[in-house]
C-alpha positions as CSV (number, residue, x, y, z in Angstrom):
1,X,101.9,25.4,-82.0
2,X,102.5,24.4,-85.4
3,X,99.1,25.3,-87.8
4,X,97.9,22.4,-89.8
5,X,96.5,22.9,-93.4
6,X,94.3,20.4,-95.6
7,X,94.6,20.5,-99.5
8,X,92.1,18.8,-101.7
9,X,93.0,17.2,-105.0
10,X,96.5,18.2,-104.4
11,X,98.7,15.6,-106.0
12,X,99.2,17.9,-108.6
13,X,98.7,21.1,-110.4
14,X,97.5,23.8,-108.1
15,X,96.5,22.3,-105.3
16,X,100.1,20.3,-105.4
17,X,101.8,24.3,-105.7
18,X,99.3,25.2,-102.9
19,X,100.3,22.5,-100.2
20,X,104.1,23.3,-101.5
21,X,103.4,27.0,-100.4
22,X,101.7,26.4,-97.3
23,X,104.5,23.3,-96.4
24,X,107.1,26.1,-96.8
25,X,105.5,28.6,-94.7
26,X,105.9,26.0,-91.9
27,X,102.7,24.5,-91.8
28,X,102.1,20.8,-91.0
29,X,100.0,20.0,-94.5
30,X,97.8,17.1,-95.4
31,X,98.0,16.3,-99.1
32,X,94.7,14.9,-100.2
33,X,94.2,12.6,-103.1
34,X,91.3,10.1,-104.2
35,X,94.4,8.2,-105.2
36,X,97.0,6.7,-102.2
37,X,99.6,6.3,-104.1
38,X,99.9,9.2,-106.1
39,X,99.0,11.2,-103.0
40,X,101.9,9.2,-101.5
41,X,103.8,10.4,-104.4
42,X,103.3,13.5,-104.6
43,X,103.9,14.2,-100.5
44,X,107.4,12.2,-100.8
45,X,108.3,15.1,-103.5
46,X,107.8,18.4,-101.1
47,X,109.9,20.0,-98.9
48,X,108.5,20.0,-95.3
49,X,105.9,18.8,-92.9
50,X,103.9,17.1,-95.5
51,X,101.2,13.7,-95.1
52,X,99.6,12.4,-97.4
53,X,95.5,11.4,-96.9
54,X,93.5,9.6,-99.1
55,X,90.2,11.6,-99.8
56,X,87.9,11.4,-102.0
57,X,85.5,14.8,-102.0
58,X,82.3,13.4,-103.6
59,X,82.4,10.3,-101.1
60,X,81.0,11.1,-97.6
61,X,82.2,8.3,-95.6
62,X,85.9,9.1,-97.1
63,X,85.3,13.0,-95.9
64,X,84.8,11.1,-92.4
65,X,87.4,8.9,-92.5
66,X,89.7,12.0,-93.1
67,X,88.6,14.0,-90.4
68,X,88.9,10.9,-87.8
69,X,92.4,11.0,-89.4
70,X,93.0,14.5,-88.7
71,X,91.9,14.3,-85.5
72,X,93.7,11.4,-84.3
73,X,97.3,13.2,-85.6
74,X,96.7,16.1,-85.0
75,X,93.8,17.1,-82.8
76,X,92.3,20.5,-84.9
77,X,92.8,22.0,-88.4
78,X,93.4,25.4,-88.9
79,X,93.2,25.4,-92.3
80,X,91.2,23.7,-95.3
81,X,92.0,24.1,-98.9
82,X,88.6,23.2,-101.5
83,X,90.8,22.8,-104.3
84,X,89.4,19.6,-106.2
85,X,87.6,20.2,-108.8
86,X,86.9,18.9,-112.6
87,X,85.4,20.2,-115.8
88,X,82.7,19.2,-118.3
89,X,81.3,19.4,-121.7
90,X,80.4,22.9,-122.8
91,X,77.1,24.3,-124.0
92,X,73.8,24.7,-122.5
93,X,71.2,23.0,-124.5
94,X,72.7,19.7,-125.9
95,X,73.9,19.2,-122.5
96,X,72.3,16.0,-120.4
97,X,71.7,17.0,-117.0
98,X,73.3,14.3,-115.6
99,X,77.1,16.0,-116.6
100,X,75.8,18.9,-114.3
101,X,75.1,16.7,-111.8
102,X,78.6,15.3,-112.1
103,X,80.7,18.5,-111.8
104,X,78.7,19.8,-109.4
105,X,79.4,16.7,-107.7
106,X,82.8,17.4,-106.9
107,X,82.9,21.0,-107.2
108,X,80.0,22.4,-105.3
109,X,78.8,19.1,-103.0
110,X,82.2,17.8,-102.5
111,X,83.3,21.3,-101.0
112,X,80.0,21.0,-98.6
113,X,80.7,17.3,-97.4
114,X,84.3,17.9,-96.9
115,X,83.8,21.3,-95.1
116,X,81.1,19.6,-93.3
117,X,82.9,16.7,-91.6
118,X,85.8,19.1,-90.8
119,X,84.7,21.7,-89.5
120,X,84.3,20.7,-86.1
121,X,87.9,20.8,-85.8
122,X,88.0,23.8,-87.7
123,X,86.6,25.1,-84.4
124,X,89.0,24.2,-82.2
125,X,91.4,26.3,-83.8
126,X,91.7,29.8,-82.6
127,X,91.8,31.1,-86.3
128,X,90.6,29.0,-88.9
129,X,90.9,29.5,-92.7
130,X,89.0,28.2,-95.7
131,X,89.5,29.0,-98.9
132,X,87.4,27.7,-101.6
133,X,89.0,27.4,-105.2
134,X,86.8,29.3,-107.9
135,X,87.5,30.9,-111.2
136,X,86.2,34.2,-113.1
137,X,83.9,32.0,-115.3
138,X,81.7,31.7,-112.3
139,X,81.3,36.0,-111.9
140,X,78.4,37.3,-113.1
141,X,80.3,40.6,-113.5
142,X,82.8,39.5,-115.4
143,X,81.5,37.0,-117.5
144,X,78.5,39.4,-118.7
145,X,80.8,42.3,-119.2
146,X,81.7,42.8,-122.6
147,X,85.2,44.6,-121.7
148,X,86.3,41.4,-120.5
149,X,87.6,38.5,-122.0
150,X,85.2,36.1,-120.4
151,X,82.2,37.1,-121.5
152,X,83.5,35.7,-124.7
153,X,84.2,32.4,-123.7
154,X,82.0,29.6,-124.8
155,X,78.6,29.1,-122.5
156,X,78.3,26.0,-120.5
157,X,76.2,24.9,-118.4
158,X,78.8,22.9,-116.1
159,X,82.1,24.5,-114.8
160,X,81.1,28.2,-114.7
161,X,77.7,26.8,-113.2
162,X,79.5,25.1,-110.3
163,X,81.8,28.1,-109.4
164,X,79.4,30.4,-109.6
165,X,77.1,28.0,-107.6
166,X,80.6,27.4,-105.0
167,X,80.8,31.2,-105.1
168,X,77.2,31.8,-102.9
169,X,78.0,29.0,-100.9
170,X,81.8,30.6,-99.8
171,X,79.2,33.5,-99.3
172,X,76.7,32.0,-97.0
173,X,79.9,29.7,-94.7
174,X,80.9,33.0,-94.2
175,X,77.8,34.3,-93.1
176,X,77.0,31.6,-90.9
177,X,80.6,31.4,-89.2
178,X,81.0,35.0,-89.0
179,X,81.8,36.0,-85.4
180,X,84.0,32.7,-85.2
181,X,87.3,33.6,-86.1
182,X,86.8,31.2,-89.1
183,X,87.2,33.3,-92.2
184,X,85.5,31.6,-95.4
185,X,86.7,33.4,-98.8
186,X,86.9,32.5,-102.3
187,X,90.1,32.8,-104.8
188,X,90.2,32.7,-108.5
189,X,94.2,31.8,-109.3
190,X,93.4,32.5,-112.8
191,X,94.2,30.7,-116.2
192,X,96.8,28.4,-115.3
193,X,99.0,25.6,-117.2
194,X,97.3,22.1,-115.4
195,X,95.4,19.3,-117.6
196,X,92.2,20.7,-117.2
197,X,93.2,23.5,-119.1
198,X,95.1,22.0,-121.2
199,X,92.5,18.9,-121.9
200,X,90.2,22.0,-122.6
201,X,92.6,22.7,-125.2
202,X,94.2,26.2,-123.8
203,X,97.7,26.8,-123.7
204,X,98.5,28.7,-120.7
205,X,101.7,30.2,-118.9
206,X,100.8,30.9,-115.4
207,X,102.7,28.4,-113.3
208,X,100.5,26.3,-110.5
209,X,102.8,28.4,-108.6
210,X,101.9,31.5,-108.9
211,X,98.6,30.5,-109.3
212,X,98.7,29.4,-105.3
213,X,99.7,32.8,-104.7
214,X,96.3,33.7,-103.9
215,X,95.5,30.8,-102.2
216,X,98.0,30.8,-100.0
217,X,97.6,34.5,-98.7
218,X,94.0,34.2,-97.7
219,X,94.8,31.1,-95.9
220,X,97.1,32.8,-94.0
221,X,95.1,35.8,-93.4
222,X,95.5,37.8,-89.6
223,X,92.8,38.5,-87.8
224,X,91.5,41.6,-89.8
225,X,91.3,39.8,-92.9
226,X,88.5,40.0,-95.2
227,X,85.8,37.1,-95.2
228,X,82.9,36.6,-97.5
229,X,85.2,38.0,-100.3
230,X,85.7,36.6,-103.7
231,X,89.7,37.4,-104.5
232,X,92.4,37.0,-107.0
233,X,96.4,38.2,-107.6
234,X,95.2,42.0,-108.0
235,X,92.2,42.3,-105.9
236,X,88.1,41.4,-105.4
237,X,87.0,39.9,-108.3
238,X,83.2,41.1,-109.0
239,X,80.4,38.0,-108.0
């Protein structure tokens, strides 16, 4: 039976090179995008089994619209992708709590509601995947290790926040599915070329696809896999 993915926010960038990846692997994918016609778009473009789904992550009723969706074509998922995400301002002070609230809109309650209404059919597959999409500016270790380069990155009180606050809840899904044959891991793809970055003002040379790298091989983990893990190209990355 063919294994049927679902990628957030994937219209473009990374989650765009992620359902690529998984589409060639010879998975059925659904390309989600608040957007239906650039999720449209962007589906027409790849290679393979690919659908489009309009989803919009911070929107409850979409998340179960979705999942009717999924259910209706295809009757389980086997895997789900948390790759939406956006950024914020930086600092910590001068920042109005309301732009928290915002990023950890999409990136922290966006990755509960859609994991929530899918997961059902999550169940019914005899090896489910998630993989949630974080970033070494949410790691404690690294970004207060002064060895590495993100402890000298500018403090803010959104992104890093929200991955480090997405971080302990990839921790506790995996906890509470554990025994399931769901496995729940994070990935950091590291600093890649996409227009957050690049509207944050960094000029970057990692590809989106070698960013989904990482992505792709813990959703396609065996049996024995890791879950509860935090991971990127070379390894576990520190919480």
């Amino acid at each position: 039976m063919t294994k049927v993915a679902l990628v957030t926010g994937a219209n473009k960038g990374i989650g765009y090179a992620i359902a690529a990846g998984l589409a060639a692997g010879g998975m059925s994918v659904l390309l989600a995008a608040r957007d239906a016609g650039r999720g449209e778009q962007a589906a027409a473009a790849l290679r393979g089994d690919v659908h489009p789904v309009v989803l919009d992550v911070t929107d409850p009723e979409s998340a179960r619209a979705a999942a009717e969706h999924v259910e209706a074509r295809f009757g389980h998922l086997d895997v789900l992708v948390n790759n939406a995400g956006i950024t914020g301002p930086r600092g910590v002070a001068a920042v109005d709590a309301d732009a928290v609230r915002a990023v950890f809109e999409t990136n922290v309650f966006g990755v509960l509601t859609v994991t929530n209404a899918l997961l059902p059919l999550l169940r019914r597959a005899p090896s489910a995947r998630i993989v949630n999409l974080s970033s070494s500016v949410g790691s404690f270790g690294r970004t207060t290790d002064p060895e590495s380069p993100f402890a000298s990155l500018p403090p803010s009180a959104t992104y890093p926040a929200s991955k480090a606050a997405l971080n302990a809840l990839t921790v506790h899904y995996a906890k509470e599915l554990r025994g399931t044959g769901i496995l729940v891991n994070a990935a950091d793809p590291g600093g890649t070329a996409t227009d957050m970055t690049r509207a944050w003002g960094y000029r970057l040379d990692r590809s989106p696809a070698r960013a989904a790298t990482i992505v792709v091989r813990l959703a396609t983990l065996g049996p024995d896999g890791p879950t509860g893990g935090f991971f990127d190209e070379n390894g576990q990355v520190p919480w």
